[in-house]
N, C-alpha and C positions, 0 to 999 in steps of 0.2 A: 189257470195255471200257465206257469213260463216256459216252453218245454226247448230242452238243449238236447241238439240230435248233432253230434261230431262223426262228418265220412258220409251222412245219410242224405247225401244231392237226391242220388239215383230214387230215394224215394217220398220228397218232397211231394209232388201232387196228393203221394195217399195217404201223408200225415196232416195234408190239409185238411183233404176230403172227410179222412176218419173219423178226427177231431174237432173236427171244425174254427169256424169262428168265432169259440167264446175263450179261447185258449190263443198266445202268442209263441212265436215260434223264431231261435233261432239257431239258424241251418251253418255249424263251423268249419272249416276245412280242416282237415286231418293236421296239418303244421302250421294252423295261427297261430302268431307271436302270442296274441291275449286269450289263450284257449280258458287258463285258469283264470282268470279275471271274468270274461264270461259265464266260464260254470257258475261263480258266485253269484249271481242273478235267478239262477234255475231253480225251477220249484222239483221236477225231473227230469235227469240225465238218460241220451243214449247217446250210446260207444260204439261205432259201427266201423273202428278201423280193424285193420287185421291184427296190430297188437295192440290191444286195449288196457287202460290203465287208469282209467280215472276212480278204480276202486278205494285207493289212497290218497285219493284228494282230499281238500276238506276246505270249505263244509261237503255236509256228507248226503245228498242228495239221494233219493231210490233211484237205483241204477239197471237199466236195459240194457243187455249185448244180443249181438243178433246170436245166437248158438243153434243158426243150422247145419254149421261146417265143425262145432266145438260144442261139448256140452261145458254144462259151468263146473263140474265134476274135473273134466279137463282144465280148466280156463285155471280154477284156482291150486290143481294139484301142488303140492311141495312149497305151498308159499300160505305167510300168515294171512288169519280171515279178514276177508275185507271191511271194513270200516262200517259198513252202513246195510242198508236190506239190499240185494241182489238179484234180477232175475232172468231169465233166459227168455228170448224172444223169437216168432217166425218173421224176419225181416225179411223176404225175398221180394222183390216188385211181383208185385198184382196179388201178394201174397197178406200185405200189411192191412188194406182196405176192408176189412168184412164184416159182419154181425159181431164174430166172437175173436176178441183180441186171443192167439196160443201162446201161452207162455208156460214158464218152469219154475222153479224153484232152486236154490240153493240150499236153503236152511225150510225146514217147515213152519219154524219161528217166524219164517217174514209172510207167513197167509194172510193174516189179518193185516200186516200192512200194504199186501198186495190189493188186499180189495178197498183199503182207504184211497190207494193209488186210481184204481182204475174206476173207483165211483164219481172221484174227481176230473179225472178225464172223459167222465162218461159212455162208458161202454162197457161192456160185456163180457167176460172173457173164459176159458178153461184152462185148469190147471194140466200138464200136462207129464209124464215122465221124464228126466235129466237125461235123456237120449242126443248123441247128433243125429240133427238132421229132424227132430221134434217129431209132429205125426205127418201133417201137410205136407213140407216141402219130401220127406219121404218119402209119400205115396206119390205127388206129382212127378218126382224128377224117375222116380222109376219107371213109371208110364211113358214119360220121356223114353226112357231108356229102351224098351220093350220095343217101341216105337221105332227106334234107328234102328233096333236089328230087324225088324219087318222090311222095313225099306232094303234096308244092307242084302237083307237074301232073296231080294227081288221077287216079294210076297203082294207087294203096294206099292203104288207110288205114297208121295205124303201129303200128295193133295186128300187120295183116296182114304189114308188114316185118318188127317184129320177133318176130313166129312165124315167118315163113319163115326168119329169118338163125338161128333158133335149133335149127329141124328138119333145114336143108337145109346148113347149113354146121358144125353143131355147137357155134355162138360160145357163151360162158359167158350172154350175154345177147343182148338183140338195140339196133339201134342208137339205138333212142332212150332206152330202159332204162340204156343205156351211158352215154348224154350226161347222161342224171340221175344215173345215179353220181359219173360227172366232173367235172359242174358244167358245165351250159348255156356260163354264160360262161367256163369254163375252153379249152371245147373254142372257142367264137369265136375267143377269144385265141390260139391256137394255129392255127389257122387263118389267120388275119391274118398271124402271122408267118409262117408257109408261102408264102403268098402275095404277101409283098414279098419274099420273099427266091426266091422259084424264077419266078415270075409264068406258075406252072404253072396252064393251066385247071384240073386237077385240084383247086385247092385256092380257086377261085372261091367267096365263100362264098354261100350258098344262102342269098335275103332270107327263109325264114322262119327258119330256124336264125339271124338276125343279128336278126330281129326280137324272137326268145323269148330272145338271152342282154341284148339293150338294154332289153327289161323285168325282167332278173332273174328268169326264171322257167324254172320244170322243163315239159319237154314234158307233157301231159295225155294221158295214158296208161292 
């Protein structure tokens, strides 16, 4: 397959790795003059800018948005249905690479071409809830979050979290090691959206995590 990923640099390595080498790949910047000329190459598209639109293009390609900051519920509220099958994606870095592709749904009508899709690509995947913020990047960036208020009220340092979350829980990292993989302001952003959309304490964001992604900066670790 030809796979067209527009916006998705930041996660180049883990659509190699994923996918591998029997699949071709090309990686568009958000404002190429030949964005549409490209798309018509593609066997499937993803859309990874903040305002996404290639749902009205055509031809009409299966279409991935990353919806851990938007469900596709929101993406397509008040506007006609998009053209072609639809589906919601966990696109966070360190997030994309894994056994089981998380994705959504739009329409339940597009299952079966979800799983045409992803046999082709070869891999794995679960269907998940039209949630922001999907299951993963959910549970990760609130651990995140837990995480800055521990430090914040001088419970741990963040060396000491992330050794404990990595001996006592087994995580691949620990949580602020995490948020550096993610991108500080990736995981805010994700946050934010959690949080107008559930207006769950749980996802209250923590002022020093808000403070280190409005400087653009990686925890100091």
């Amino acid at each position: 397959m030809h796979l067209f990923i527009v916006g998705g640099t930041a996660l180049e390595e883990e659509f190699r790795q994923k996918f591998g080498p029997a699949h071709t790949y090309d990686f568009c910047a958000e404002d190429a003059d030949d964005l549409r000329v490209r798309l018509g190459a593609a066997d499937v598209a993803f859309d990874f800018r903040h305002y996404p639109e290639l749902h009205y293009e055509q031809p009409r390609q299966p279409l991935f948005y990353d919806t851990t900051r938007q469900s596709l519920a929101q993406l397509f509220h008040g506007e006609n249905p998009p053209l072609g099958p639809v589906f919601g994606l966990c696109a966070l870095p360190t997030l994309l690479n894994r056994p089981l592709l998380e994705v959504s749904l739009n329409e339940e009508a597009s299952a079966e071409k979800l799983q045409e899709v992803c046999t082709a690509l070869g891999s794995d995947y679960r269907v998940v809830e039209d949630r922001v913020g999907l299951v993963t990047p959910r549970v990760v960036c609130m651990i995140i979050n837990e995480a800055c208020y521990t430090v914040q009220e001088g419970t741990a340092t963040m060396q000491d979290v992330d050794l404990g979350m990595k001996l006592g829980t087994n995580y691949p990292r620990g949580p602020f090691a995490w948020a550096n993989a993610i991108g500080v302001e990736r995981v805010y952003a994700v946050l934010e959206a959690l949080w107008e959309d559930t207006h769950d304490e749980r996802y209250k964001i923590c002022p020093l995590l808000k403070r280190q992604a409005l400087k653009g900066q990686p925890f100091a670790i």
